[in-house]
C-alpha positions as CSV (number, residue, x, y, z in Angstrom):
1,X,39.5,-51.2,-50.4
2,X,36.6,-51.8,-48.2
3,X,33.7,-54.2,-49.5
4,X,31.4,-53.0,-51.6
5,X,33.8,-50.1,-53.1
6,X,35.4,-50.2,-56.3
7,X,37.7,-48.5,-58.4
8,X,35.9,-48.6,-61.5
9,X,32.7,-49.7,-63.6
10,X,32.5,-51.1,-66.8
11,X,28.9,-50.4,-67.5
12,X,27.1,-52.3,-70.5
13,X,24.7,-50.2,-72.0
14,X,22.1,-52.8,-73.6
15,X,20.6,-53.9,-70.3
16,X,16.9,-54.9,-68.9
17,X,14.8,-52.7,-67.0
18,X,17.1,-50.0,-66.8
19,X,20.0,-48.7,-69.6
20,X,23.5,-48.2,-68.6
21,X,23.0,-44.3,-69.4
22,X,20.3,-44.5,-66.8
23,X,22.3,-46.5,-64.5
24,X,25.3,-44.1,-64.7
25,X,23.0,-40.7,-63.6
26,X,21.6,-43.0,-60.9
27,X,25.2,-43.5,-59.5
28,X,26.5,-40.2,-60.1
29,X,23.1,-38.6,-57.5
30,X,24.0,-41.0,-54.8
31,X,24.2,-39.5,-51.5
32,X,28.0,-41.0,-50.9
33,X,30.1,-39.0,-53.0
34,X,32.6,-42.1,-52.8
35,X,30.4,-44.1,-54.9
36,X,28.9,-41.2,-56.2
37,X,32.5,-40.7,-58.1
38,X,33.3,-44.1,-59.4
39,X,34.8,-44.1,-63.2
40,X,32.6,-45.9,-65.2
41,X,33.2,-46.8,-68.8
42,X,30.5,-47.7,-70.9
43,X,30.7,-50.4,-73.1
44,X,28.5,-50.7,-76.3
45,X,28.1,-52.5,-79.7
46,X,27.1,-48.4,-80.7
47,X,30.5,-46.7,-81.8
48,X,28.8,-43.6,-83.7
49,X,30.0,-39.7,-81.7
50,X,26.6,-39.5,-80.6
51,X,26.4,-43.0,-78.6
52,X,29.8,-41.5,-76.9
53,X,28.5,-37.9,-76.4
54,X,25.5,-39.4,-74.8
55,X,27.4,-41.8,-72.4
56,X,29.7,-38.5,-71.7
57,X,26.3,-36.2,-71.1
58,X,25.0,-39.0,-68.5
59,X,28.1,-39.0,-66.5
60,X,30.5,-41.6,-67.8
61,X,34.3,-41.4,-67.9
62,X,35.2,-43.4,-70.9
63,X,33.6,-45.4,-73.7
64,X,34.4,-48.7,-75.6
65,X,32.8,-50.2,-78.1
66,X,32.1,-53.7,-78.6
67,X,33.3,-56.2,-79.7
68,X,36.2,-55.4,-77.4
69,X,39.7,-55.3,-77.9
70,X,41.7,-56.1,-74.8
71,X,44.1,-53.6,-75.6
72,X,41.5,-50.5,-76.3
73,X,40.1,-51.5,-73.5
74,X,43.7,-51.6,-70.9
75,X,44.2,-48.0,-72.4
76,X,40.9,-46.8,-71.9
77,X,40.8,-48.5,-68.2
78,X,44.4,-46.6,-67.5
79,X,43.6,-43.2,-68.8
80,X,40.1,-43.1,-66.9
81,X,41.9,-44.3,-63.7
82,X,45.0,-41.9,-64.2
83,X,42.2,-38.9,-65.0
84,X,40.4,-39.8,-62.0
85,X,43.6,-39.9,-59.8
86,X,45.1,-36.4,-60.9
87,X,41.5,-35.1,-59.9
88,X,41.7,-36.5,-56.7
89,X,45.6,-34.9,-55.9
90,X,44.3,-31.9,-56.9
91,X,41.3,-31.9,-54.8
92,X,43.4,-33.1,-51.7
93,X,46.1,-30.3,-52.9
94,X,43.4,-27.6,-52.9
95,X,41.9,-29.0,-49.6
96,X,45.3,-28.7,-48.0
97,X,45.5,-24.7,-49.0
């Protein structure tokens, strides 16, 4: 992994100046579709459908609510990153057609 890459984001909702929903659609229009492609998982003390829908609808992988439980969140972190993975083999398969 190169600096300033990572594998995945755990995005807090609740934060100044700019929300984590806002945050998320910032990443997801970045010009490097590397970064543009990170998981992120947002984490919020809102655990109601709607706060997940909306984390969903602005581009987010995953969602935990708070206050967290290390084990949710392990099982969250490992399904996001194995969705993620199987997306990638299959773009690399489909690339290799």
């Amino acid at each position: 992994m190169s600096p300033g890459t990572y594998d995945l984001i755990l995005m807090d909702i609740q934060m100044p100046n700019m929300d984590g929903y806002q945050a998320a659609q910032r990443i997801r229009h970045l010009n490097d579709k590397t970064r543009a492609e990170i998981p992120i998982i947002a984490m919020t003390a809102n655990a109601f459908a709607e706060d997940r829908k909306r984390a969903f609808d602005a581009g987010m992988n995953g969602h935990i609510a708070k206050p967290i439980d290390i084990e949710k969140l392990g099982a969250v972190i490992l399904s996001v990153l194995k969705k993620q993975e199987s997306l990638q083999t299959g773009k690399n398969n489909s690339m290799s057609k």
